[in-house]
C-alpha positions in Angstrom: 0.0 0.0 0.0 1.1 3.4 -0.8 0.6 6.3 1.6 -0.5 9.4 0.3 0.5 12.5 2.1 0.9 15.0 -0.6 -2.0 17.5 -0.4 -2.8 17.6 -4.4 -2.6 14.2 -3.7 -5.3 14.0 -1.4 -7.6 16.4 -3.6 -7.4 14.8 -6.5 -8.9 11.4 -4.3 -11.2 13.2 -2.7 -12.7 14.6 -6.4 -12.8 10.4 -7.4 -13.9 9.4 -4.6 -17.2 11.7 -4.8 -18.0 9.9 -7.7 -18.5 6.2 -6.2 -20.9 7.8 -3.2 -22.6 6.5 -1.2 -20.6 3.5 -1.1 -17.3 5.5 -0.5 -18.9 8.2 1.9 -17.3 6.6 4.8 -14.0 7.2 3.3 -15.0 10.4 1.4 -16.5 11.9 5.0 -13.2 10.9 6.7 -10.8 12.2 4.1 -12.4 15.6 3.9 -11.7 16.0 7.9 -7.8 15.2 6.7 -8.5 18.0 4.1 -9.3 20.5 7.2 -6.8 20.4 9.7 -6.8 16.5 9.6 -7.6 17.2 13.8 -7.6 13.1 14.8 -4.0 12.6 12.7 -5.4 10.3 10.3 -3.5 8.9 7.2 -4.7 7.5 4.0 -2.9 4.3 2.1 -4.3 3.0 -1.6 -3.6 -0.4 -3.6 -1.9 2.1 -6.4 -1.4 5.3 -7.5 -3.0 7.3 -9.5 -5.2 4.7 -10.7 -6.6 2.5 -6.9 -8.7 -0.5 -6.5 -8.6 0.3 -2.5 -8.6 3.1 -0.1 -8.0 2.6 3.7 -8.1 5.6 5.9 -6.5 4.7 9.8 -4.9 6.7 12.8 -1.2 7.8 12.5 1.0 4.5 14.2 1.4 7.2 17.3 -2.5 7.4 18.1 -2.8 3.5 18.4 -1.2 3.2 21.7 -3.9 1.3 23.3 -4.6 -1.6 22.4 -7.9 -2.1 23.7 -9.1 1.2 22.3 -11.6 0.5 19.8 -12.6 3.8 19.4 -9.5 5.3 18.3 -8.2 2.2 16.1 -10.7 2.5 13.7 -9.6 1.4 10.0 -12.2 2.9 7.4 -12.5 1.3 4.0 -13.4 1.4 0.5 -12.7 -0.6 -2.2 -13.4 -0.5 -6.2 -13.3 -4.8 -5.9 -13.9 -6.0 -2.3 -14.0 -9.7 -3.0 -10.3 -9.1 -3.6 -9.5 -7.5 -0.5 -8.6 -10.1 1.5 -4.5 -10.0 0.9 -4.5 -6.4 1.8 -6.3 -6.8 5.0 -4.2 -9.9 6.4 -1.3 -7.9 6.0 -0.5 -7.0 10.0 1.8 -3.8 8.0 -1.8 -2.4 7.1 -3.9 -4.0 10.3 -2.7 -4.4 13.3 -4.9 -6.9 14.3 -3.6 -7.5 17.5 -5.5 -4.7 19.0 -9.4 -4.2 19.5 -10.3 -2.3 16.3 -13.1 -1.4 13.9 -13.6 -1.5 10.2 -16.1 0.5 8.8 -17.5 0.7 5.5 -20.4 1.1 3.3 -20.0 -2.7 1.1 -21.5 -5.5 2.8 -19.0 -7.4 0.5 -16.1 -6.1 2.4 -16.9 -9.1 5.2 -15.9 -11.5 3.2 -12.0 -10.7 3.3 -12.8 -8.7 6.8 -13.6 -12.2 8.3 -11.0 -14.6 6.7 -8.0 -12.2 7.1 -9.4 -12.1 10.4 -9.4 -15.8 11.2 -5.6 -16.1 9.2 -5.0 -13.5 12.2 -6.6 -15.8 15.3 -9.2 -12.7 15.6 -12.8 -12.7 16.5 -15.4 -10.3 14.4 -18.5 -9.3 15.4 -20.8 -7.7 12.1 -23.1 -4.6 12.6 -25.4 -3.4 10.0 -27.7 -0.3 10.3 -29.8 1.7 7.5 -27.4 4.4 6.0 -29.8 7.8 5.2 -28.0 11.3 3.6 -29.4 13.8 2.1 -29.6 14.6 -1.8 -27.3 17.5 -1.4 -24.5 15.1 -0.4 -24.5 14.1 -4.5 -24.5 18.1 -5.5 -21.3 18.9 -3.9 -19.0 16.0 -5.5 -15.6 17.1 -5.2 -16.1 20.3 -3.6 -13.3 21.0 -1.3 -14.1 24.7 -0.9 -15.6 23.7 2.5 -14.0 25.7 5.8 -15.0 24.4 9.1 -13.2 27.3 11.2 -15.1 27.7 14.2 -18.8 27.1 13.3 -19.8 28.9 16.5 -19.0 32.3 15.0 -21.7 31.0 12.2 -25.1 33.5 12.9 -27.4 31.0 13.0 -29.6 31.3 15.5 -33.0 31.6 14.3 -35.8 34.1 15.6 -38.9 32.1 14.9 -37.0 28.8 16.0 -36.6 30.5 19.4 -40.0 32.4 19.9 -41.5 28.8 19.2 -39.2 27.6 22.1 -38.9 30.6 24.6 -37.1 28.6 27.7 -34.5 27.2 25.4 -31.4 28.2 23.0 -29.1 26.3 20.3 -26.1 26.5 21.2 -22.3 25.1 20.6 -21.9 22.0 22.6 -18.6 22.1 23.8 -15.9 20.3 25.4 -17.1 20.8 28.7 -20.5 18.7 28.4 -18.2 15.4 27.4 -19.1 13.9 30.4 -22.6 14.2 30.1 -23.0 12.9 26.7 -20.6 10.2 27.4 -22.8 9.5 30.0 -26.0 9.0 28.2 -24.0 7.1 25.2 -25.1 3.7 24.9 -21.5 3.0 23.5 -20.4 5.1 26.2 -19.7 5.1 30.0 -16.2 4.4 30.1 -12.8 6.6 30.1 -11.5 5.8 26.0 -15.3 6.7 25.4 -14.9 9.9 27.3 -11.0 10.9 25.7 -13.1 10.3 22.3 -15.8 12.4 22.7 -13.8 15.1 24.2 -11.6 14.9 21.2 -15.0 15.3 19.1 -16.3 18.2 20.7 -13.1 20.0 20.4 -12.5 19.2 16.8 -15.7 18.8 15.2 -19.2 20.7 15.0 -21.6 19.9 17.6 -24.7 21.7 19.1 -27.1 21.2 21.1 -30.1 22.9 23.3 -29.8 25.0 26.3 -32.8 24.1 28.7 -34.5 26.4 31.4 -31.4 25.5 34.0 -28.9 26.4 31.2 -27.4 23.7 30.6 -27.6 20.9 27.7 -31.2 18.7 27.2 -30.6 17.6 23.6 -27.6 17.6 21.7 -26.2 15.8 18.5 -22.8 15.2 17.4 -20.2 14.5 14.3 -17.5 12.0 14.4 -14.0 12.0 12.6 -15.6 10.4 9.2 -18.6 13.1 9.3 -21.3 10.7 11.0 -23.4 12.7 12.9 -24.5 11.0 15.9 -24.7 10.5 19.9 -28.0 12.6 19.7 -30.0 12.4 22.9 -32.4 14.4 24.4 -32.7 14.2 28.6 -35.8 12.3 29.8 -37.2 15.2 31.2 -37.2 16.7 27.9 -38.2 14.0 25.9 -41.2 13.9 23.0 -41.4 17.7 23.0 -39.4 18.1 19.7 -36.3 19.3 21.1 -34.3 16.8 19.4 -36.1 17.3 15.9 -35.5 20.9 15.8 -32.0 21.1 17.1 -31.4 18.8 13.8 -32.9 20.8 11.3 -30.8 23.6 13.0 -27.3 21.3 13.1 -28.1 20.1 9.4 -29.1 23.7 8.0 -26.0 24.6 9.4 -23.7 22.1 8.0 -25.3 22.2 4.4 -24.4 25.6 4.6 -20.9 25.0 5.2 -20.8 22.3 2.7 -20.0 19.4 5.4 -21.1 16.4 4.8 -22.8 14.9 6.7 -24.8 11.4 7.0 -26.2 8.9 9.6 -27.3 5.3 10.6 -29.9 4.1 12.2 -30.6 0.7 13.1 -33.3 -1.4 11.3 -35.9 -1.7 13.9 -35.5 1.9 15.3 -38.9 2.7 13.2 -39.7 5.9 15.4 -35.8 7.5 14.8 -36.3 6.3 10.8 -39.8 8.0 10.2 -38.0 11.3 12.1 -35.0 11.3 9.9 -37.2 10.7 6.4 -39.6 13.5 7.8 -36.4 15.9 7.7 -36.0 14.8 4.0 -33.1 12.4 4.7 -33.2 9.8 1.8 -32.2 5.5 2.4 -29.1 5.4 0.3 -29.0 2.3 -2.0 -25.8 0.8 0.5 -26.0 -0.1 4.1 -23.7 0.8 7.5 -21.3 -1.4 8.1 -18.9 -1.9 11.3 -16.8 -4.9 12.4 -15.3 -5.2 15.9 -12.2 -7.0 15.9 -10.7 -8.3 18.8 -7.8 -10.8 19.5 -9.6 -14.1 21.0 -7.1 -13.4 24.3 -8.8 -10.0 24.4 -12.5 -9.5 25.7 -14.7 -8.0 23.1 -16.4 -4.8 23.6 
């Protein structure tokens, strides 16, 4: 595999790589962080160069210094062929598969190799699938990399009619400080690598969230280093009042402004979240979420 490093590099497989979305958006989100600051040290390897069959997207060698921290060693993945992606993957110089890790993707197909270069490794997988929905826009701004994240707080987007409909509560920045309370309400949460993660999160990426009565945060939403949104939650005290629904059409306003991507998952059987995110005009994207947690069998999985 060849590491690309070279900015024009990096543009130039950005601009391809809009053109095989939504099954590269994983990649494509994740690259155009590395584009902006590239804030969670990330580096990109291909199969080949200029012409690539494969694009993996992992942590710089000095972030994986725990092995047992899944949420940092995360390998994201596309591939042009993935029934022939099985030599790449075995290949500890690419994986090191003797920590906890996660490989994401958008190509069911990818499991194939995933799971024998896995078993070549003495490695245990266990497969996640969810619904993958992005808006339409996501196909308008192929290639763009006119995009400037900057500090999206100094963005004026706080909306007069949004707030007179909701006089006890204001969107806000969610910021670094509230890391323990959304790792606290994070179902993948509640433990310290969870915590470092978010915090690095909330002081990289956009986030917002609602300001109840007391001041403090009763819904929020998140982005993560491949730009998933996710981690929403509203309190329980605040809960079916629409908090949730109209901080995301604020967050999402705001991003499509920006030119962000964005996209998110929701599981299968999570009917109430899926008719929310079609009623914001989301759209089911023809591929699927895909996640595999790898862990060696002397490790306990997640």
């Amino acid at each position: 595999m060849i590491l690309l490093n070279n900015s024009e590099r990096l543009l130039a497989l950005f601009e391809s790589l809009a053109r095989s979305i939504p099954e590269s958006l994983k990649v494509y989100g994740s690259l155009f962080h590395i584009n902006h600051g590239n804030p969670f040290n990330m580096e990109v390897l291909v199969d080949s160069w200029p012409e690539y069959q494969m694009v993996i997207i992992r942590p710089q060698k000095q972030e994986m210094t725990d092995d047992m921290d899944s949420y940092t060693n995360v390998y994201r993945i596309f591939s042009k062929d993935p029934q022939k992606s099985q030599e790449v993957l075995k290949n500890c110089e690419i994986i090191n598969w003797k920590q906890k890790l996660q490989i994401q993707g958008f190509q069911e197909s990818l499991g194939e190799g995933i799971r024998a270069a896995a078993f070549s490794n003495s490695v245990k997988v266990e497969h996640s699938r969810a619904l993958l929905f992005i808006m339409e826009d996501i196909l308008k701004i192929h290639g763009s990399n006119k995009s400037k994240l900057g500090s999206w707080a100094e963005t004026d987007h706080l909306d007069d009619e949004l707030e007179s409909e909701t006089p006890n509560f204001k969107y806000a920045q969610l910021d670094v400080s509230y890391a323990g309370l959304v790792n606290d309400n994070w179902k993948l949460g509640k433990n310290k690598r969870s915590l470092h993660y978010i915090k690095r999160c909330l002081g990289a990426l956009p986030a917002a969230c609602m300001l109840g009565p007391e001041g403090v945060p009763v819904s929020w939403i998140t982005m993560d280093p491949s730009c998933e949104i996710g981690m929403s939650y509203s309190v329980e005290k605040y809960q079916r009042r629409g908090l949730g629904t109209r901080l995301m059409v604020r967050y999402m306003k705001y991003l499509c402004q920006k030119n962000i991507p964005f996209y998110g998952s929701v599981l299968e059987e999570n009917q109430g979240a899926i008719r929310i995110i079609r009623a914001l005009g989301s759209i089911e994207a023809s591929c699927h979420w895909h996640q595999w947690i790898c862990y060696p069998q002397n490790l306990v999985p997640l």
